[in-house]
N, C-alpha and C positions, 0 to 999 in steps of 0.2 A: 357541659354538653356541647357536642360540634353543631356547627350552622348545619340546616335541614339541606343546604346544597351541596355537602360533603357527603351527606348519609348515604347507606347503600344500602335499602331496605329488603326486604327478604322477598318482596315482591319483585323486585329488580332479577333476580335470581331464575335458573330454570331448576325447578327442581322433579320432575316426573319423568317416568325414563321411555316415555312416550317423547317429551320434548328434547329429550338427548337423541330419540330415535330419529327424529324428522332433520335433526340436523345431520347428522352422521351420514343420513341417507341423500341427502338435497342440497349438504354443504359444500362449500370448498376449505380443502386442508393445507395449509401451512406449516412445512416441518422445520425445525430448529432442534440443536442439539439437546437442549434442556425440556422445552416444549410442544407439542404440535398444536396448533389451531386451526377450528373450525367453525365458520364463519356462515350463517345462514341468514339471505335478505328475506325480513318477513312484514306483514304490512301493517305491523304496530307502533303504536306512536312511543319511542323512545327503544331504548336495548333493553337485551336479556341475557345478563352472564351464566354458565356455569362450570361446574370444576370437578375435573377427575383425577382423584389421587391412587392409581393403584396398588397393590400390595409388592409389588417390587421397589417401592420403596422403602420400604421397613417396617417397622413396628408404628404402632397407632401413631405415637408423637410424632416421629418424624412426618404421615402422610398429614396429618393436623397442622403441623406449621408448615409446609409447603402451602395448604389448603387456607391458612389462611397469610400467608404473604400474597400469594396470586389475586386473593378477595381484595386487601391492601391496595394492590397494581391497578386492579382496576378502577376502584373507589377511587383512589387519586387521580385517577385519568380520566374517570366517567364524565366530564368536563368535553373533550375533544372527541369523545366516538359518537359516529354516525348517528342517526336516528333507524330504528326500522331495523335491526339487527340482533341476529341470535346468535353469541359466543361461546364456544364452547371452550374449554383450556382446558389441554389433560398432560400431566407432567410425567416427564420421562426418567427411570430409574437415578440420572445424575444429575435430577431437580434436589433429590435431598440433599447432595452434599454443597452444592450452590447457596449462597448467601444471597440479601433480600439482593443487592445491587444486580448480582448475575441473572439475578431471574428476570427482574424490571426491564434491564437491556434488552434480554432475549424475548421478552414479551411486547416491548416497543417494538425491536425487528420485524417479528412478525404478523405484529398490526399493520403497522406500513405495509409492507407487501400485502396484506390481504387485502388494503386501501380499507381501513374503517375508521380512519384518523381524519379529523378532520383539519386544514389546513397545516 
């Protein structure tokens, strides 16, 4: 079983699409080839990721392992991001052909820029 400071529990997650609405609506976006992010300062004590696969990526598998390599990205970094933040990551039709590496880069890129990285 991994250490509890690895975990990325379900709670960490946005999952109502009230809370995708507020960010969509209030955030700032980040585009990259692969992904765009959005980025909403909110006043809770720690983040909130969530993850949009949609159907222009293909069939179920494919949006499923994009969905959860990005969950991976995050979980591995949730170490370094801000406190007080609402993430959204929605993958762009040539996230499925991207491998884990291409995505993690392109998901670092545009954390930095969105500055939700910490040091």
């Amino acid at each position: 079983m991994a250490p509890k400071q690895f975990a990325f529990p379900k709670s960490r997650r946005l999952t109502r699409p009230s809370e995708f609405e507020r960010v969509k609506a209030n955030g700032r976006v980040e585009r990259g080839r692969l992904l765009l992010l959005s980025v909403f300062a909110s006043n809770e004590a720690g983040f909130r990721a969530g993850f949009i696969t949609p159907r222009a990526l293909g069939s179920a598998v494919a949006r499923n392992r994009v969905r959860r390599r990005l969950r991976e990205i995050v979980r591995k970094h949730q170490g370094e991001i801000l406190s007080g933040r609402w993430i959204v990551t929605i993958a762009r039709a040539n996230a499925a052909k991207a491998d884990y590496q291409q995505l993690e880069a392109e998901w670092l890129r545009l954390a930095g820029r969105a500055s939700i990285l910490s040091a």
